[in-house]
C-alpha positions as CSV (number, residue, x, y, z in Angstrom):
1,X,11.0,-5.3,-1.8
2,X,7.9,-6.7,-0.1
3,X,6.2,-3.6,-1.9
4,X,7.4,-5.2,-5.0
5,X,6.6,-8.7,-4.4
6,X,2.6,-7.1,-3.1
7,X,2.7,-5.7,-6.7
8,X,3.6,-9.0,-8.9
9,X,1.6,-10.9,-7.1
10,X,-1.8,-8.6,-6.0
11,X,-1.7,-5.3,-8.1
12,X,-1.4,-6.7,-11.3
13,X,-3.4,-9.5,-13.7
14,X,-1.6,-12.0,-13.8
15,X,-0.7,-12.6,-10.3
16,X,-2.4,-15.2,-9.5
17,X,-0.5,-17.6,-12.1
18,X,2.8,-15.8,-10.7
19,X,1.9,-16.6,-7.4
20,X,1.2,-20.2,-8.5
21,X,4.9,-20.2,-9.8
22,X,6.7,-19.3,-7.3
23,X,5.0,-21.8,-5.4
24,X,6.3,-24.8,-7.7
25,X,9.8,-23.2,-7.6
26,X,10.0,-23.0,-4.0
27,X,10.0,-27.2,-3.8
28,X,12.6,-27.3,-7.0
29,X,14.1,-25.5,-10.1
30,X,11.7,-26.5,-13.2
31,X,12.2,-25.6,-17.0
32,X,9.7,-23.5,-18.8
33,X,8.4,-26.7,-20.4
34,X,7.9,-28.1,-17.3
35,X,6.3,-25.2,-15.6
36,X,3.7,-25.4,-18.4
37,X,2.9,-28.7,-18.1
38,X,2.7,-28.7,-14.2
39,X,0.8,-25.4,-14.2
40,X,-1.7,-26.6,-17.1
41,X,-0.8,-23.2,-18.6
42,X,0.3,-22.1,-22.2
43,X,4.2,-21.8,-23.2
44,X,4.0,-18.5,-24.0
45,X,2.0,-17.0,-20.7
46,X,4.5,-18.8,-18.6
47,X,7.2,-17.4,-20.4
48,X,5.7,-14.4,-20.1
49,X,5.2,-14.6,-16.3
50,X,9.1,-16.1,-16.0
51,X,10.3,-13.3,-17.9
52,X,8.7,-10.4,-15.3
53,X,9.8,-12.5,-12.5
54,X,13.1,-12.7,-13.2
55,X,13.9,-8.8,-14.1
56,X,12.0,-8.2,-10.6
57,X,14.8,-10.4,-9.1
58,X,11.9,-12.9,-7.6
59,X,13.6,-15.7,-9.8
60,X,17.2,-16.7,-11.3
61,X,17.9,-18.7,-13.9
62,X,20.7,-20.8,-15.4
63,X,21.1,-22.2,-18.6
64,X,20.4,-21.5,-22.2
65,X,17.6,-21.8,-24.5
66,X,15.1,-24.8,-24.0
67,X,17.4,-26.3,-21.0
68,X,17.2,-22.7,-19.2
69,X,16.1,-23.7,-15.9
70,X,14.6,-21.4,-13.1
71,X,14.5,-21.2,-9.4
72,X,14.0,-18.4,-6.3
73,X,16.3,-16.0,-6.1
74,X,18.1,-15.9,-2.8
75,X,16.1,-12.8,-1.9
76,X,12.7,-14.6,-2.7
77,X,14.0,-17.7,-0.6
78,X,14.8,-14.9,2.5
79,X,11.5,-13.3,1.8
80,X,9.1,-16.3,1.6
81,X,7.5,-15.7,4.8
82,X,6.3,-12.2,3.4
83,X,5.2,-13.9,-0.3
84,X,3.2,-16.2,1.8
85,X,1.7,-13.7,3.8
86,X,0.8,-12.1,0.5
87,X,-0.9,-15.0,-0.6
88,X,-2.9,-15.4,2.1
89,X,-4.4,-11.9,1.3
90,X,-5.1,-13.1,-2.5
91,X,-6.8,-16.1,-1.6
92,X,-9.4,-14.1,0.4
93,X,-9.9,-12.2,-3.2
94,X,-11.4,-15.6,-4.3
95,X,-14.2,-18.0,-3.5
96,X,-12.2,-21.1,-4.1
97,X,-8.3,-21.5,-3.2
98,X,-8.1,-23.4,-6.0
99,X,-7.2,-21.0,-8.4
100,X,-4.0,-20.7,-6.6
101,X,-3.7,-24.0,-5.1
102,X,-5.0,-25.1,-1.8
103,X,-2.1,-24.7,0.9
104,X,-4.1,-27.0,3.7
């Protein structure tokens, strides 16, 4: 699985604004809504982004519709250690750590 989280979050586009998901989720469950407000991003990328996470198993959800809200997956909780080792890596891929927020 770390192989798939490397993927998500390095190997493909829009990593960086998974990576910044994942980190919101890990302090509480948000709505979509939410995410997009938090995140400064548009409805549709982050349901975009929500929808690959969750059929990679990285996120769950419960709920229906508009109230469907999302959280880590027990796998991503066990597996944190190796998400932020991952992230790490990315933010030596940019000048700034603000693309992905600052973790100091």
């Amino acid at each position: 699985m770390s192989r798939m989280i490397w993927w998500l979050l390095v190997g493909t586009k829009g990593g960086v604004n998974r990576a910044r998901i994942i980190r919101v989720l890990k302090d509480r469950p948000y709505n979509a809504n939410q995410l997009t407000e938090l995140l400064g991003l548009d409805y549709k990328t982050v349901r975009h982004h929500l929808r690959v996470l969750e059929e990679n198993k990285i996120i769950t959800s419960t709920g229906e519709r508009y109230g469907t809200v999302y959280f880590l997956s027990p796998y991503m909780e066990s597996n944190y250690k190796t998400f932020e080792e991952y992230l790490d890596k990315m933010c030596d891929k940019f000048k700034s750590k603000k693309d992905i927020g600052d973790r100091s």
